[in-house]
C-alpha positions in Angstrom: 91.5 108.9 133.3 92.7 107.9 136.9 96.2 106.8 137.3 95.9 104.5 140.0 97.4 104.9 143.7 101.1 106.4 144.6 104.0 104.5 144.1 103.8 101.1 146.5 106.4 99.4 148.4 106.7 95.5 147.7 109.5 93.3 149.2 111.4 96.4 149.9 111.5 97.7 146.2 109.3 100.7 144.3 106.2 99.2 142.5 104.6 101.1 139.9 100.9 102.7 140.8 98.0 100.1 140.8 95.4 101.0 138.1 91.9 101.3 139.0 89.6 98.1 137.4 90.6 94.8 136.7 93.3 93.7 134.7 92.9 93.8 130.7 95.9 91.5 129.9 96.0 88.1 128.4 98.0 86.0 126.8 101.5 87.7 124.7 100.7 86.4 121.8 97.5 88.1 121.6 96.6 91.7 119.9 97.2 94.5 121.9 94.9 95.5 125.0 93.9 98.8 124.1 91.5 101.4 125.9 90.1 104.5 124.6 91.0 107.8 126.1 88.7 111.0 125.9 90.1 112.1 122.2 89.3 109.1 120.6 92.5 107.7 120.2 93.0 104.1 121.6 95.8 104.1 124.7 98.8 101.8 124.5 100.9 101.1 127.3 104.2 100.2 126.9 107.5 99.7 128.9 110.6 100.4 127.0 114.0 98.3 128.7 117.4 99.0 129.1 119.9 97.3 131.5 123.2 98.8 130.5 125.0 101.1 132.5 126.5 103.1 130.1 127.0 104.5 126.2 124.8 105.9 123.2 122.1 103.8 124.5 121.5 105.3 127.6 120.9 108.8 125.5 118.8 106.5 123.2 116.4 105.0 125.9 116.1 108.4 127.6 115.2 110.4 123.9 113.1 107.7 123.4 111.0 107.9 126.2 111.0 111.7 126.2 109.6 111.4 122.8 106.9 108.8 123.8 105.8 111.7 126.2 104.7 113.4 123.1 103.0 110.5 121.5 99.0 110.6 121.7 97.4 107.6 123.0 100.4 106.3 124.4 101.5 105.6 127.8 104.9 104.4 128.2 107.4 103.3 131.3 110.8 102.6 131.6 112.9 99.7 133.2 116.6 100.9 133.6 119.8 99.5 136.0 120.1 101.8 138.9 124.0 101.3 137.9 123.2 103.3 135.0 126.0 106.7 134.2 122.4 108.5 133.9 120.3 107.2 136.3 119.6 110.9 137.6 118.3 112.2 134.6 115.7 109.3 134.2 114.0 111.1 138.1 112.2 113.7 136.0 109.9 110.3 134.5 108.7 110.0 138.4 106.2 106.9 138.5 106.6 105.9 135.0 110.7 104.9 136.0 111.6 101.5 137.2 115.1 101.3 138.7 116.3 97.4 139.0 119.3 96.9 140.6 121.8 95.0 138.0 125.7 95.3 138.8 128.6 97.4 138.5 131.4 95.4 136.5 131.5 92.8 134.1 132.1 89.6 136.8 128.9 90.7 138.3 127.1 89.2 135.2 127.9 86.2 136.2 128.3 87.0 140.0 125.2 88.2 140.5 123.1 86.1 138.4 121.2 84.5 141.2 118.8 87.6 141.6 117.4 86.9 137.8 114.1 85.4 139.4 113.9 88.2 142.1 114.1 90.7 139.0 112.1 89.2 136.8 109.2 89.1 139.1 109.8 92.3 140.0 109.7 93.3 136.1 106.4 91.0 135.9 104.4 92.8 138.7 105.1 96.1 137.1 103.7 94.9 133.7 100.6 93.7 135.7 100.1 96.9 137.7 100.5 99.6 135.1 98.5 96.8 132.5 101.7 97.0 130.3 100.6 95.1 126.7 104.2 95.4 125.3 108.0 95.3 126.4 110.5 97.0 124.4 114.4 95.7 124.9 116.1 98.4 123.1 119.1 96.9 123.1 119.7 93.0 124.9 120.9 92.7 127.9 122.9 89.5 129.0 120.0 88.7 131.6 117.5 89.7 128.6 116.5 86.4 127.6 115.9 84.9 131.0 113.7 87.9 131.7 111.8 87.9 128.8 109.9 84.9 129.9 108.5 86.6 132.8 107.7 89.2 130.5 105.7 86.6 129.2 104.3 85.1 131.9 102.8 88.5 132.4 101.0 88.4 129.4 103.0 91.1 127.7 104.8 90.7 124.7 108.4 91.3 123.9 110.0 92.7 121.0 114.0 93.4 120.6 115.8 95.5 119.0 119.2 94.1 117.1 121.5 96.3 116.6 124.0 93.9 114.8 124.3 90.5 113.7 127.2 89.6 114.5 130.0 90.9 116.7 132.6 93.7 115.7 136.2 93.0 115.3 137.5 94.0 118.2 135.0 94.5 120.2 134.9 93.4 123.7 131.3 92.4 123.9 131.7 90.2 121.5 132.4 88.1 124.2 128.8 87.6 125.3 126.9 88.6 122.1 125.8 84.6 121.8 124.1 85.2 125.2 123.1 88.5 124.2 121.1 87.2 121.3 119.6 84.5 123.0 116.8 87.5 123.3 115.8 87.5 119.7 114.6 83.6 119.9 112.3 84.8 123.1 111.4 87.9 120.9 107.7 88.1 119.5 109.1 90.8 117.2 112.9 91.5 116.3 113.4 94.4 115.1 116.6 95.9 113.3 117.9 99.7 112.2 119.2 98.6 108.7 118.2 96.2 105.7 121.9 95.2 106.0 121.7 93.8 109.6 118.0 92.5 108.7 119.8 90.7 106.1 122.6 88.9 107.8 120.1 88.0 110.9 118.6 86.3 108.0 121.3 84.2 106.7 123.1 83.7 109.9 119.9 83.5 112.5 117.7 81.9 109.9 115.2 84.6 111.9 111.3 83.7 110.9 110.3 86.5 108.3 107.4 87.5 109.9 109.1 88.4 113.6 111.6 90.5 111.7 111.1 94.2 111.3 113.5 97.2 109.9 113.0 100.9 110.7 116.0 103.0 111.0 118.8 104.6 113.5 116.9 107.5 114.8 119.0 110.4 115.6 120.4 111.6 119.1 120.8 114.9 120.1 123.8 115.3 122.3 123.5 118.9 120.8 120.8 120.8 119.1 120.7 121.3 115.3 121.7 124.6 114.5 121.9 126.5 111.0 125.3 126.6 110.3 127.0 129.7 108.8 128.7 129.7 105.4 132.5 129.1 105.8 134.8 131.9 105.1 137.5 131.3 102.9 141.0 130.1 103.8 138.8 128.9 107.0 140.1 125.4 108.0 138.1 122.6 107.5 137.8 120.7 111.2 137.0 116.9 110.7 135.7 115.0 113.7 136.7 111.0 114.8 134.2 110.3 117.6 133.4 107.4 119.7 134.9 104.2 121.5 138.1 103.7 119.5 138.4 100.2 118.1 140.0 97.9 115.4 136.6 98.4 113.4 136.3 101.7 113.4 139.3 102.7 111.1 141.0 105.4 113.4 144.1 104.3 110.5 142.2 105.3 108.1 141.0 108.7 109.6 144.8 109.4 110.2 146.1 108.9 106.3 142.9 110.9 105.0 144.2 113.9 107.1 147.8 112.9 106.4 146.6 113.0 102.6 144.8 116.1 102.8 147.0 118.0 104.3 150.1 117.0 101.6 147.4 118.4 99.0 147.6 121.6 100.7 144.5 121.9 102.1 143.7 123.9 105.3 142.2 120.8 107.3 142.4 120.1 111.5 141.3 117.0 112.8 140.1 116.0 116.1 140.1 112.2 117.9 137.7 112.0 120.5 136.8 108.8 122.3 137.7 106.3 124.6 140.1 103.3 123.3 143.8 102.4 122.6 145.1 104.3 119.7 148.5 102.2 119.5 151.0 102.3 117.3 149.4 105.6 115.6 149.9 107.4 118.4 153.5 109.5 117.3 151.4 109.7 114.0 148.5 111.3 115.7 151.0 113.9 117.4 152.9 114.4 114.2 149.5 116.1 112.4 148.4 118.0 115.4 145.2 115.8 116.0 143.1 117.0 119.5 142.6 114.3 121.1 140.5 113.0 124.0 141.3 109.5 125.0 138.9 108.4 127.4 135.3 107.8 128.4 133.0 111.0 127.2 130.3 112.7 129.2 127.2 113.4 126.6 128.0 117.0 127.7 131.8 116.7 126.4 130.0 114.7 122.8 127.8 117.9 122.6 130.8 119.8 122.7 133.0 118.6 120.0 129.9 118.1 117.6 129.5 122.2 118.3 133.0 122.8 117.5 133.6 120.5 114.4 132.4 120.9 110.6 132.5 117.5 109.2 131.9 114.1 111.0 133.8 111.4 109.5 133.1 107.7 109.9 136.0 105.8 108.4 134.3 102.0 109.5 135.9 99.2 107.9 133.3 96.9 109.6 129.8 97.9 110.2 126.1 97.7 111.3 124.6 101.3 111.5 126.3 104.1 113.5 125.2 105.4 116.7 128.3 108.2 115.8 126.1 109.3 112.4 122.6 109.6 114.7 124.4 112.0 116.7 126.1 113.9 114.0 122.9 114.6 112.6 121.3 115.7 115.7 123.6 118.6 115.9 123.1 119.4 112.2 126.5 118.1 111.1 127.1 116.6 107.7 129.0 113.1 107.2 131.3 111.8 105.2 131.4 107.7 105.6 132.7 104.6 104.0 130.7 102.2 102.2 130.5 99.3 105.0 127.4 97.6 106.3 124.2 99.9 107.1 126.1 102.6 106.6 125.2 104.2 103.6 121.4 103.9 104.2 122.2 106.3 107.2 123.6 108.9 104.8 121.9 109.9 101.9 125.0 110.2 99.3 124.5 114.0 98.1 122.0 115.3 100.7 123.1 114.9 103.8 126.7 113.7 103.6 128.8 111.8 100.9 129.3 108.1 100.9 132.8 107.3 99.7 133.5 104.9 96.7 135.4 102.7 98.5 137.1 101.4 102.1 140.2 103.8 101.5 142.2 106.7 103.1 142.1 107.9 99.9 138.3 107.5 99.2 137.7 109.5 102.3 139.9 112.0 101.1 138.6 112.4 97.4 135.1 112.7 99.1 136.5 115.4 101.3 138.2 117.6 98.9 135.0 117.3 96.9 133.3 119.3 99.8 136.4 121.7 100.4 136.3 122.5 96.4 132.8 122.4 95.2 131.2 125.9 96.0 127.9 125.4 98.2 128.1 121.9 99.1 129.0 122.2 102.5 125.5 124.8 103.0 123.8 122.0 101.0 124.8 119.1 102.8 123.9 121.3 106.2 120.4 122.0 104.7 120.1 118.4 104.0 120.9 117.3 107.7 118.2 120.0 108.8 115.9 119.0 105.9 115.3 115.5 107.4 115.2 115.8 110.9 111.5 115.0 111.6 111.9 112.0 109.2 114.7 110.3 111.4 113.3 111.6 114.4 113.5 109.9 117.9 109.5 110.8 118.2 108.9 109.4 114.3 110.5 105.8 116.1 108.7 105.8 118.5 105.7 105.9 116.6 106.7 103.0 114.5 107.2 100.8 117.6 103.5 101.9 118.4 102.5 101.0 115.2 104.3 97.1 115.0 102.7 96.8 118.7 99.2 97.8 117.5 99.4 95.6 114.8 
């Protein structure tokens, strides 16, 4: 099936290649333009979107579209800021990319807002030219909801993906979340990674039923799943902290499990990884030997502790879902998490991890010593992990998002 001509120059910026025949789109709110290829199976062609510049979901959108590569009868682009940590890694995509131009620093939001229109018919002659039925926002941007109607205009339809429903304690983007979400009203189809966000969009959105979908976190593989060896005995136990360190994440927490562990007499090290102010802890954190790495990671630094750690431990007092869980279970790593939010339909209590009974130090620790004491859990919580890789797999969510555009 012909692709079309090399990438085009318009006004200055890359255009994506001009398919042959006349254009198939029509209105967004109508089914899905489809075309068959030479196996039968009907083509979709879809443009997955991400504006931020850095974070989890710049590994998401790029495992995403590397598993779309993969997915027969699918054709799929991607839209991401040239300001992007990873912009480099997105060149092996060739003509399927889109670079737009964004900013660099939080003022430029606002600074730099006058080049919405310019962007968003940039964004609409793509869709036209590579006959794109369906954009994919895998995470909001603040200029998402203006863009969206260009999307629109272009006779594609939009869905979003809402990773929360309201903001995190402590978090600094809670500071434009209410633009943020502004997306989910233009969205034909909002769709969520737990029942428990699903939920509060619900209540606190009063989100129309029938644009509201769930499917799940799919996991991230900063490192690939390997079989983990039995641990010998008197081997100490190393329990992981990763990620941006914030008020809702329960570094406290993490700190008095160890703390309590450890006056048990159990052989446990522990290791703080993530950018974030760890405060008033921080003499505590010295005082149990904690490695720590306070800053901004590299997902080749992630890989690294999830390789060198046992145990991932998610001590949330406040949550969604956890992009920290995805990633633990891409590198075959059990976890142990509190009972918060989405949480414990990432982690299958018993299979893959253990789901404490409560919000506690000492819930976390109980679970914990329940692995350290138990013969063969650990090997069975490892085979779990491996066990359901292809059912929380990057490739399985795409598929899904084929499916609800399809429909």
């Amino acid at each position: 099936m012909p692709r079309g001509d090399p990438l085009q120059t318009r006004n200055g910026e890359q255009v994506g290649p001009t398919p042959s025949g006349p254009s198939q789109m029509g209105a967004h709110k109508s089914k899905l333009e489809l075309r068959d290829d030479p196996s039968g199976q009907s083509e979709a062609r879809i443009l997955l979107l991400y504006l931020g510049r850095r974070g989890a979901m710049s590994r998401f959108t790029l495992e995403a579209m590397q598993a779309a590569a993969g997915v027969p009868g699918l054709r799929a682009s991607v839209c991401i800021s040239r300001q992007n940590e990873n912009f480099d890694l997105y060149s092996a995509f060739g003509a399927e990319l889109v670079g737009i131009d964004t900013f660099r620093n939080h003022s430029g939001a606002l600074l730099s807002a006058w080049r919405i229109p310019l962007i968003g018919r940039r964004l609409a002659a793509e869709i036209k030219a590579r006959r794109i039925s369906a954009v994919i926002d895998l995470m909001p941007h603040v200029w998402s909801a203006a863009l969206a109607r260009y999307v629109h205009k272009a006779g594609a339809k939009y869905l979003a993906v809402a990773h929360d429903a309201e903001a995190h304690p402590g978090d600094s983007t809670s500071l434009v979340k209410g633009v943020t979400d502004l997306a989910l009203g233009q969205a034909d189809t909002v769709i969520t990674l737990s029942t428990s966000v699903a939920t509060h969009l619900k209540t606190l959105r009063k989100l129309d039923q029938r644009r509201l979908v769930t499917l799940f976190h799919p996991i991230l593989s900063y490192h690939n799943a390997r079989k983990r060896g039995a641990r010998g005995a008197g081997q100490p136990l190393r329990l992981l902290f990763l990620g941006r360190i914030m008020p809702y994440k329960g570094l406290p927490l993490f700190l008095d499990m160890v703390e309590t562990l450890r006056a048990k007499g159990y052989a446990v090290e522990a290791g703080v990884f993530g950018e974030g102010e760890i405060g008033p802890r921080g003499r505590h954190v010295t005082a149990l030997g904690v490695e720590v790495v306070n800053r901004w990671l590299t997902d080749e630094e992630i890989g690294s502790a999830l390789e060198r750690y046992d145990l991932m431990i998610v001590s949330h007092v406040e949550a969604s879902q956890s992009g920290v869980i995805a990633a633990a279970f891409g590198a075959g790593l059990p976890v142990v998490t509190t009972p918060v939010g989405g949480l414990p339909e990432q982690v299958t209590h018993g299979v893959d991890g253990l789901v404490a009974t409560e919000t506690s130090a000492q819930a976390l620790a109980a679970a914990v010593e329940r692995i350290i004491l138990e013969p063969g859990l650990y090997d069975a919580l490892c085979a779990g992990v491996r066990q359901q890789l292809d059912e929380r797999s990057m490739r399985r969510f795409v598929d899904e998002c084929v499916r609800l555009v399809r429909d």
